[in-house]
C-alpha positions in Angstrom: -8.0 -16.0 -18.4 -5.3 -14.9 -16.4 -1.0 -16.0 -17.1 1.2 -16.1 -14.4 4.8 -17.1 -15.0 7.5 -17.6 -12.1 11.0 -18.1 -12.6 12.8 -20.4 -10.1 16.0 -22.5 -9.8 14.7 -25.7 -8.7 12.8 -28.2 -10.2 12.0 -30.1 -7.5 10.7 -27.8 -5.2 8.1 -27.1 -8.4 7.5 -30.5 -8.4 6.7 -31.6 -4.5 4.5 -28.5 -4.8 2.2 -29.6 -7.2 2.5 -33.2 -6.6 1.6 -32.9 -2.2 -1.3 -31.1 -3.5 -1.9 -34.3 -5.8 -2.1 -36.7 -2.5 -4.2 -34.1 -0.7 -6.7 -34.8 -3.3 -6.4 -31.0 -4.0 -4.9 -31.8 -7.6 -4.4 -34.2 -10.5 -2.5 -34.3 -13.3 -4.4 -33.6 -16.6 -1.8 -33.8 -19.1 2.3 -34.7 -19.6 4.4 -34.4 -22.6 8.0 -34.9 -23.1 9.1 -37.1 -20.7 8.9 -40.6 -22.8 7.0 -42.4 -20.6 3.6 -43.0 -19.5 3.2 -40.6 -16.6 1.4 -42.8 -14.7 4.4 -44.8 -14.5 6.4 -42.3 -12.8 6.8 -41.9 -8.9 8.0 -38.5 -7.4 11.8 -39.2 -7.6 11.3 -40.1 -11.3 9.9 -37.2 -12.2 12.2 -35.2 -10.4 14.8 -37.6 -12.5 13.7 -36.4 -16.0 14.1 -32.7 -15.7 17.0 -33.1 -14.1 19.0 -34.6 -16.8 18.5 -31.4 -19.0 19.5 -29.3 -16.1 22.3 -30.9 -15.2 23.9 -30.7 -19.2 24.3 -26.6 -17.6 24.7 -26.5 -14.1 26.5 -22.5 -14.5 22.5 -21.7 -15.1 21.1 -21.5 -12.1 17.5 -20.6 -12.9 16.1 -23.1 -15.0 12.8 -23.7 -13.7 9.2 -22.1 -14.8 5.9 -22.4 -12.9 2.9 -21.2 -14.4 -0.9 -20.5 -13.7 -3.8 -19.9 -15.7 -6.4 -18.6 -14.2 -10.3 -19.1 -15.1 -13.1 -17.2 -14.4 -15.3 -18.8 -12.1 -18.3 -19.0 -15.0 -15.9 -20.5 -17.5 -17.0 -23.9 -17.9 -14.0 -25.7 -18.2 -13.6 -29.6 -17.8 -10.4 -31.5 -17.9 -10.5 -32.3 -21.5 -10.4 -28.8 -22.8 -8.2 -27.6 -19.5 -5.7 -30.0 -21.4 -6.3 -28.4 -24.9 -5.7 -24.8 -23.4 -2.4 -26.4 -21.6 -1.2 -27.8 -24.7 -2.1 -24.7 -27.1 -1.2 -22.1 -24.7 2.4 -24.2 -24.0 2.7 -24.4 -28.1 2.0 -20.7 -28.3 4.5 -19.2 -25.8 7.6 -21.6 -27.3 7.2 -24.4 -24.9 5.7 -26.8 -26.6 8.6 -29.4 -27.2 9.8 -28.9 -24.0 9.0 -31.6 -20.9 6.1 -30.7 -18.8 3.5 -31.4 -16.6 -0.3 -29.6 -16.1 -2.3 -30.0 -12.8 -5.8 -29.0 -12.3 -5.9 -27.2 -8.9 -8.7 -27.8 -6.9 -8.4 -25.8 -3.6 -9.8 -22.6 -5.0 -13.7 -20.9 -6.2 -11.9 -20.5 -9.9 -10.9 -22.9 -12.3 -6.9 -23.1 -12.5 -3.9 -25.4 -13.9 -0.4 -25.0 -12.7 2.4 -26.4 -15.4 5.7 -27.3 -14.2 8.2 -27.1 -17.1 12.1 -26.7 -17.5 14.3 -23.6 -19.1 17.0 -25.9 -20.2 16.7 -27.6 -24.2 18.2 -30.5 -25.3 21.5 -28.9 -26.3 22.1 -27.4 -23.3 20.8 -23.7 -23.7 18.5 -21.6 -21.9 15.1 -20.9 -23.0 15.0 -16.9 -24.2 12.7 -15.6 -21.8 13.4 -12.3 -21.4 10.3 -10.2 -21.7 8.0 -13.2 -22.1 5.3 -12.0 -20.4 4.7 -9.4 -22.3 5.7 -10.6 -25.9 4.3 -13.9 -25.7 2.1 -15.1 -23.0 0.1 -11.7 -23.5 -1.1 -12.9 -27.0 -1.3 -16.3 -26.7 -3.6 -15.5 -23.8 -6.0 -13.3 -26.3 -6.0 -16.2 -28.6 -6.8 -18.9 -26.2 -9.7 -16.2 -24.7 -11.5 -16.2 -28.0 -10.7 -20.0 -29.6 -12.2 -21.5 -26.4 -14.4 -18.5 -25.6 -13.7 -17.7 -22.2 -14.0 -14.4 -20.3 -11.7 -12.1 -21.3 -9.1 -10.9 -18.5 -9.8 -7.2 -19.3 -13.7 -7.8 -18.0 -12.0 -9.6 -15.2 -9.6 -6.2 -14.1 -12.3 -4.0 -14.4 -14.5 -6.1 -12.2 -17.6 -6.8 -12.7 -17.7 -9.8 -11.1 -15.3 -12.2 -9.7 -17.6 -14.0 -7.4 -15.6 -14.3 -4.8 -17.1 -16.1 -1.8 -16.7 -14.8 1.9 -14.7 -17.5 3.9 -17.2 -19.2 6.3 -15.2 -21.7 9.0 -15.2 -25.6 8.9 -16.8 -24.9 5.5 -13.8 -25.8 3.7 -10.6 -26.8 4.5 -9.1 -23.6 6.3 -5.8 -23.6 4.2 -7.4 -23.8 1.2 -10.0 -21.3 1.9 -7.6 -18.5 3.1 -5.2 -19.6 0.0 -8.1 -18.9 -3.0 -9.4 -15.6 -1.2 -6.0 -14.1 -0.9 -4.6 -15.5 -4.4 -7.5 -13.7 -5.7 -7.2 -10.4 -4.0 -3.6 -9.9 -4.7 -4.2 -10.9 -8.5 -7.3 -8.7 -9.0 -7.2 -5.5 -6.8 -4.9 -2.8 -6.5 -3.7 -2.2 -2.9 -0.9 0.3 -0.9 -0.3 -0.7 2.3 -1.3 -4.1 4.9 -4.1 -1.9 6.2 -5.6 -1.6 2.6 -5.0 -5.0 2.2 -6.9 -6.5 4.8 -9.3 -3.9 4.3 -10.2 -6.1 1.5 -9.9 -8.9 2.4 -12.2 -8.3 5.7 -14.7 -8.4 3.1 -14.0 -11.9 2.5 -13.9 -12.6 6.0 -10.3 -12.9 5.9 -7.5 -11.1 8.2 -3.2 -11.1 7.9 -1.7 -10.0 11.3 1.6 -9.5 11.6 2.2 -11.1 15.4 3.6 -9.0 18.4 6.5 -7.2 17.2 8.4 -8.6 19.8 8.5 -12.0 17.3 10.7 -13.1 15.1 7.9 -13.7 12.2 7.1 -9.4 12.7 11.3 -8.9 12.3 11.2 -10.8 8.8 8.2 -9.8 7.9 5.7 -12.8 8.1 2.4 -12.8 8.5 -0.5 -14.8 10.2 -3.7 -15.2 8.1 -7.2 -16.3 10.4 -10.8 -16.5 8.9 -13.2 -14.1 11.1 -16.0 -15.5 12.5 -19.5 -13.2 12.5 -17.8 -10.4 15.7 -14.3 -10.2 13.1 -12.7 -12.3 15.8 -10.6 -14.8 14.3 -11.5 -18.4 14.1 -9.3 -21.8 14.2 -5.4 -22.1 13.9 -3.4 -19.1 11.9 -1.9 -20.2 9.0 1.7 -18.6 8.0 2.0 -16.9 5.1 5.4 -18.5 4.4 3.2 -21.9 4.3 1.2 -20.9 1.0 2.9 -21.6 -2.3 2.8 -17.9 -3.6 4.2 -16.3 0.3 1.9 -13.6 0.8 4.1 -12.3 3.1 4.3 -8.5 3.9 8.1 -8.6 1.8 6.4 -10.0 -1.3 3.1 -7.9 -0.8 5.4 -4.9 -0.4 5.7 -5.4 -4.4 2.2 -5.6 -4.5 1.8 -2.5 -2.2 4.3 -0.6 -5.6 2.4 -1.4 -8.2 -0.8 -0.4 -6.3 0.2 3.0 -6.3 0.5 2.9 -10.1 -3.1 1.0 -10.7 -5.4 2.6 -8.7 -4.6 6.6 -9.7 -6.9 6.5 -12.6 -10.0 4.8 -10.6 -9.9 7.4 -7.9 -12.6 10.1 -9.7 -14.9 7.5 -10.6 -15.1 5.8 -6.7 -15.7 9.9 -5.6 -18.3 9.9 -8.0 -20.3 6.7 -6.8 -19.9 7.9 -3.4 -20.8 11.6 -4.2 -24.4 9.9 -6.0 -25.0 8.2 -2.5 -24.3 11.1 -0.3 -26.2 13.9 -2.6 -29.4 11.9 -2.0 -29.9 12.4 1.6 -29.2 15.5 4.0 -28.5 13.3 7.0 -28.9 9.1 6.6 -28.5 6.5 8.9 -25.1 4.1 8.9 -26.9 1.1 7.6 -28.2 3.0 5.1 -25.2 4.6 3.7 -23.8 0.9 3.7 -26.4 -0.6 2.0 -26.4 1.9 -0.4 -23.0 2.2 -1.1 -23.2 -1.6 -1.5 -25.8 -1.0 -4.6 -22.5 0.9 -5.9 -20.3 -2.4 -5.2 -18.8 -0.2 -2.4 -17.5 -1.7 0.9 -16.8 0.5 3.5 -14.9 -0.3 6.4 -15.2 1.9 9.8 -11.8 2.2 11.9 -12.8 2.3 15.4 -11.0 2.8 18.5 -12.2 1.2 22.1 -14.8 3.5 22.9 -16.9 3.2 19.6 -15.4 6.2 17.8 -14.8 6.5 14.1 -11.3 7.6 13.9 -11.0 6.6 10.2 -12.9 4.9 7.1 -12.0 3.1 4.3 -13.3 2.8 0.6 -13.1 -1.1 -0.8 -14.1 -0.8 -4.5 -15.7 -4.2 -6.2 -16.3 -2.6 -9.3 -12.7 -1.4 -10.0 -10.7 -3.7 -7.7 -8.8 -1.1 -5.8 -9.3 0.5 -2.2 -8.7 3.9 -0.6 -8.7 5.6 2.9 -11.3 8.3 2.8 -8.7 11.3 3.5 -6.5 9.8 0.6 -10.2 10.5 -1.3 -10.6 14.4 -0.2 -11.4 16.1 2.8 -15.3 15.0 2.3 -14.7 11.6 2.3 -13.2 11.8 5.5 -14.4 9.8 8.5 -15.2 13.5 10.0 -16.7 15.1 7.3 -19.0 11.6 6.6 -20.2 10.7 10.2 -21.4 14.5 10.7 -23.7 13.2 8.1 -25.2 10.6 10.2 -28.1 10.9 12.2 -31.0 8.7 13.5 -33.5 8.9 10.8 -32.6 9.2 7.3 -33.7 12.5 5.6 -33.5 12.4 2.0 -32.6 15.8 0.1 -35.6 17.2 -1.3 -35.0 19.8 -4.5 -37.6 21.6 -4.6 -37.8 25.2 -3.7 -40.0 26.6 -0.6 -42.0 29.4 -3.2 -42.8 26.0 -5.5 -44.2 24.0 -3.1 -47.9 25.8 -3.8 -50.5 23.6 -3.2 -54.0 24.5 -4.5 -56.9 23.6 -1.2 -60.2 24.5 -2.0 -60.6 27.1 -4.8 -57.7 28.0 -6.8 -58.5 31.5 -7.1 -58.3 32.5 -3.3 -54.7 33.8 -4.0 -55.9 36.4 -6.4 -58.4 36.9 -4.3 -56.4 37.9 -1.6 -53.9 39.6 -3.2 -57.0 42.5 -4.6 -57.3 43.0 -0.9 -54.1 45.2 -0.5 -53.8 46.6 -4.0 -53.7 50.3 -3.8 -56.3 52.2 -4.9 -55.9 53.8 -8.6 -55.9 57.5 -9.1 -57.3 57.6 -12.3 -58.1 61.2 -12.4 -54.3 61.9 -12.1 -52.8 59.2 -14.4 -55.2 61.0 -17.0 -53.9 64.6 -16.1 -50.4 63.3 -16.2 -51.1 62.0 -19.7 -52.6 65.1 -21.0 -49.7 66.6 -20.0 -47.5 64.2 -22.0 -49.2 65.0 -24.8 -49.4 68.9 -24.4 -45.5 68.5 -24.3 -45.6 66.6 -27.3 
């Protein structure tokens, strides 16, 4: 299971979030408590009402709002009656659990997840302590709720082994919802630098942010376009903005992710050269399909940067098995896109170890060597070895 806990300063934007996705049919509410009344009962407005009378006894504190997500592994079998138990226990562990809130089941994505919309503000007028929550809280009562309801631990999740993430595939799905759960996923799972490594990744998934003609407005403020890619990477259907998702994958908030990135991925870097090094050792020269499928065996994507005329000007690293990615230069200098394509050839030729003076083999009789050999022995003075002996021993 993975937390996620935003901070915000209104209510109601929380609230039309999760409650649009309601009448989409891309939600429902699985459990309320605190608010005195039947949920059910409750329109929009109403809702909206009952948070607001505890953040209105402190308007000075402007944040007083708290989203939160907890994420599932896609093979946790979860149905609403125990997603309600983990909301309640998890909202009892971290504090929360006399405050008002609400938990939806999410719908739109391959992974089981609930949202819960709560308030900072208490009945007296305070603030909720938060600081450090993540951390001091959430971070054990996640551990807890792992092993009472014995779900995959998030630790198996980080280091990858699988998180079954399904390539996009167009009209499938609803587009938004699609290009929402693949790039939720990549940004809470893999550690990235830079937009190019980004949609490195998500190519994989059949998913592509462009950041428009930098002529536009959306490149000034840093927006982005996100497409699904049809079987040529062309994209497919209407662009969605990024500014339309709830978590605004834009390239200002993924420059955050593009920070901690850096962090991440520096202890995964040996063990991606070493997979790679395993796959390259095999062969002295190997086709390119075969260096992707067996890089693949490795849960290695690769990505070839080409220009117009077909070159390889670049290559890039996409690691399944530890979530991260990295540019083949950023690798070494033999991970480069030179250094690998001067390794490609037409036929594959795998690496033999065996030396040319052991490769003897034995046709007809097994003595002919010796045989041979006799042939250009030279012939044995024996009259002189003896004489030289004698002499030995006459010194002696």
């Amino acid at each position: 299971m993975v937390a996620k806990i935003k901070f915000g300063k209104s209510m109601r934007g929380i609230l039309i979030y999760n409650e649009t996705k309601v009448e989409k049919g891309e939600a429902k509410i699985i459990l309320a408590s605190g608010l005195a009344v039947d949920i059910d009962r409750l329109n929009l407005n109403q809702k909206i009402q009952r948070f607001k009378n505890l953040t209105d006894l402190n308007p000075t504190v402007k944040t007083n709002a708290m989203h939160i997500s907890l994420n599932f592994d896609a093979s946790d079998k979860l149905d609403p009656a125990k997603l309600q138990q983990i909301a309640q226990v998890y909202m009892e562990q971290i504090g929360f659990g006399d405050q008002p809130y609400i938990a939806y089941q999410h719908l739109d994505a391959a992974h089981p997840h609930i949202h819960i919309a709560t308030t900072l503000m208490q009945k007296d007028g305070k603030r909720k302590y938060t600081h450090n929550m993540g951390r001091l809280v959430s971070e054990p009562a996640r551990k807890k709720i792992e092993i009472e309801f014995n779900l995959v631990k998030a630790e198996g999740r980080k280091q990858g082994n699988n998180l079954n993430i399904q390539p996009a595939v167009y009209g499938q799905k609803p587009t938004k919802q699609t290009i929402n759960s693949i790039v939720l996923s990549v940004r809470q799972n893999y550690a990235f630098t830079s937009l190019a490594e980004f949609n490195a990744i998500l190519g994989q998934f059949n998913i592509r942010a462009d950041r428009g003609n930098d002529e536009t407005t959306m490149f000034e403020k840093k927006g982005l376009l996100y497409s699904i890619l049809d079987e040529k990477r062309n994209p497919i259907g209407v662009p969605i903005k990024a500014s339309s998702f709830y978590d605004q994958p834009t390239l200002k908030n993924l420059e955050k992710d593009f920070q901690a990135g850096m962090e991440k991925r520096k202890p995964l870097k040996e063990n991606l050269n070493k997979r790679i090094d395993w796959v390259l050792q095999k062969y002295n020269a190997v086709t390119r399909n075969t260096l992707v499928n067996e890089l693949a065996k490795q849960q290695i994507g690769i990505v070839f940067r080409q220009n117009e005329k077909g070159m390889i000007y670049g290559l890039t690293f996409v690691d399944h098995k530890l979530k991260t990615v990295f540019n083949g230069s950023d690798l070494g200098k033999d991970y480069s896109a030179r250094a690998i394509t001067q390794k490609f050839s037409a036929q594959d030729q795998i690496r033999t170890y065996l030396k040319p003076n052991q490769a003897t083999h034995f046709i007809g009789n097994p003595l002919e060597p010796l045989l041979e050999k006799a042939d250009y022995d030279a012939p044995t003075v024996i009259g002189k070895k003896k004489k030289k002996k004698k002499a030995n021993q006459q010194s002696l």
